[in-house]
C-alpha positions as CSV (number, residue, x, y, z in Angstrom):
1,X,-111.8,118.7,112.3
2,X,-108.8,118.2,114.3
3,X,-106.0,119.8,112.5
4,X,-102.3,118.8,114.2
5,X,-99.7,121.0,114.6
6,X,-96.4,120.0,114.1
7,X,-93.4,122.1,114.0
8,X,-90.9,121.8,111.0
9,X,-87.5,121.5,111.7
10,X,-85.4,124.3,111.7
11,X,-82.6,123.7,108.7
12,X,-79.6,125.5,109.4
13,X,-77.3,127.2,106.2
14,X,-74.1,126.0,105.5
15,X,-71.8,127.0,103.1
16,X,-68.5,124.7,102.2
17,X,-65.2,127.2,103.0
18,X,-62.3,125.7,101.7
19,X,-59.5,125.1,105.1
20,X,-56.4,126.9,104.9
21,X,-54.5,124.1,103.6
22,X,-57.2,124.8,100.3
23,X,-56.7,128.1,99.7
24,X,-54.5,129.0,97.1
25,X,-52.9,132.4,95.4
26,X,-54.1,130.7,92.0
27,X,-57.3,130.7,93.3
28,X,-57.6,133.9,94.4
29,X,-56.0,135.5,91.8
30,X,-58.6,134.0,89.9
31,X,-61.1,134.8,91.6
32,X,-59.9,138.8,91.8
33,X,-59.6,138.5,88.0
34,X,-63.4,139.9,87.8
35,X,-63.9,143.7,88.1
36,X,-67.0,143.0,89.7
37,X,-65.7,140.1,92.7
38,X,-62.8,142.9,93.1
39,X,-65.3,145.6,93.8
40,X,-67.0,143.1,96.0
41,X,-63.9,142.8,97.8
42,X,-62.7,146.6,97.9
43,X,-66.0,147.2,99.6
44,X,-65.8,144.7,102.2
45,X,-62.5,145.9,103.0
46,X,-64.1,149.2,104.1
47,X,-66.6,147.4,106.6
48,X,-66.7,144.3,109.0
49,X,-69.6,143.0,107.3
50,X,-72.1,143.2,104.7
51,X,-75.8,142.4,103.3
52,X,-75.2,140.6,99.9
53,X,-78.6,142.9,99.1
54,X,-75.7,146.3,99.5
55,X,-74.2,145.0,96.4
56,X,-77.0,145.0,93.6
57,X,-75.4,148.1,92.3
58,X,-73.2,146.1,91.0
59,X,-75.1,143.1,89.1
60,X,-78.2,141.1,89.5
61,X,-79.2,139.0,92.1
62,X,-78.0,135.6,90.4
63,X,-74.9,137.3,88.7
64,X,-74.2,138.3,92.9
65,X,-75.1,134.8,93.9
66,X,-72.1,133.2,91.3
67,X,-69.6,136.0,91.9
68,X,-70.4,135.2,96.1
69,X,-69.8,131.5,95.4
70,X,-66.7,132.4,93.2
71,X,-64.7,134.2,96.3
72,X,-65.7,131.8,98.8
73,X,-64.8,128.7,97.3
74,X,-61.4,130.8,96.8
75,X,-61.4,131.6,100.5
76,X,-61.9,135.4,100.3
77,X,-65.4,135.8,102.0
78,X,-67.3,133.6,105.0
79,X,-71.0,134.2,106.0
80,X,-73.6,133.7,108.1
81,X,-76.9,133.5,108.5
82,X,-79.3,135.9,111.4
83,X,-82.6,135.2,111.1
84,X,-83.0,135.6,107.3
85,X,-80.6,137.9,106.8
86,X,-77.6,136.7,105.5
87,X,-74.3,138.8,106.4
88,X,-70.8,138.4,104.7
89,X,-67.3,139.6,105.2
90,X,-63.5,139.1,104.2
91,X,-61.5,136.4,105.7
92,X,-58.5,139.1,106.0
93,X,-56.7,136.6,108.7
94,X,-56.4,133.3,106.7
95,X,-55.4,134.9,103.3
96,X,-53.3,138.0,105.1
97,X,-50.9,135.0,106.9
98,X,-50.6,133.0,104.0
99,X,-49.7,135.6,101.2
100,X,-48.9,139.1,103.2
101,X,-49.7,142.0,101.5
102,X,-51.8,140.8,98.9
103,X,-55.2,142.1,99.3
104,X,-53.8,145.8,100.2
105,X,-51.7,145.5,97.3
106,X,-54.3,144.4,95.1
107,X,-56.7,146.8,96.4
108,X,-54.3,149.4,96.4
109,X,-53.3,149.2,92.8
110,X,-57.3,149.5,92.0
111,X,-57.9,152.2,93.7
112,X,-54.9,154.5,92.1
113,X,-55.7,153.0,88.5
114,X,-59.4,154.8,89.0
């Protein structure tokens, strides 16, 4: 038997993140709205990055998978992809020029409500 090998092409993971120009405060107020996309946030926050695994404490793995597609569609988290982990974190810079203030206040507010 000959048996070929052939080597299958590596596919590389792309998300759609909306451009600045997309990014709204209606949209992200919207997408803060959710206790559970806000605790999302208040943790990344607190690190540069994050395994979307670190966050099962919060809901299941498809619940996480929606709430992930939620804040980056509204332009709150970017990701990326090493090996087959998959890391995220808080695109602070964008969303920090455009509405200053906004997260910390947000956060802020959260975390003396508790």
């Amino acid at each position: 038997m000959n048996h070929e090998t052939s080597e299958a092409p590596i596919v590389t993971r792309t998300h759609w993140y909306p451009e600045r120009d997309d990014i709204t405060i209606y949209g992200i107020l919207a997408a803060l709205s959710d206790p559970t996309r806000l605790a999302i946030v208040r943790q990344l926050a607190q690190h540069d990055e994050r395994c979307p695994f670190d966050f099962l404490d919060l809901a299941s793995k498809q619940n996480l998978s929606h709430h992930m597609k939620v804040l980056r569609e509204a332009g709150l988290i970017m990701s990326r992809y090493e090996g087959r982990q998959k890391f995220i974190w808080l695109r602070r810079d964008p969303v920090d020029d455009m509405f200053p203030g906004l997260l910390d206040g947000v956060i802020n507010a959260i975390e003396k409500a508790e």
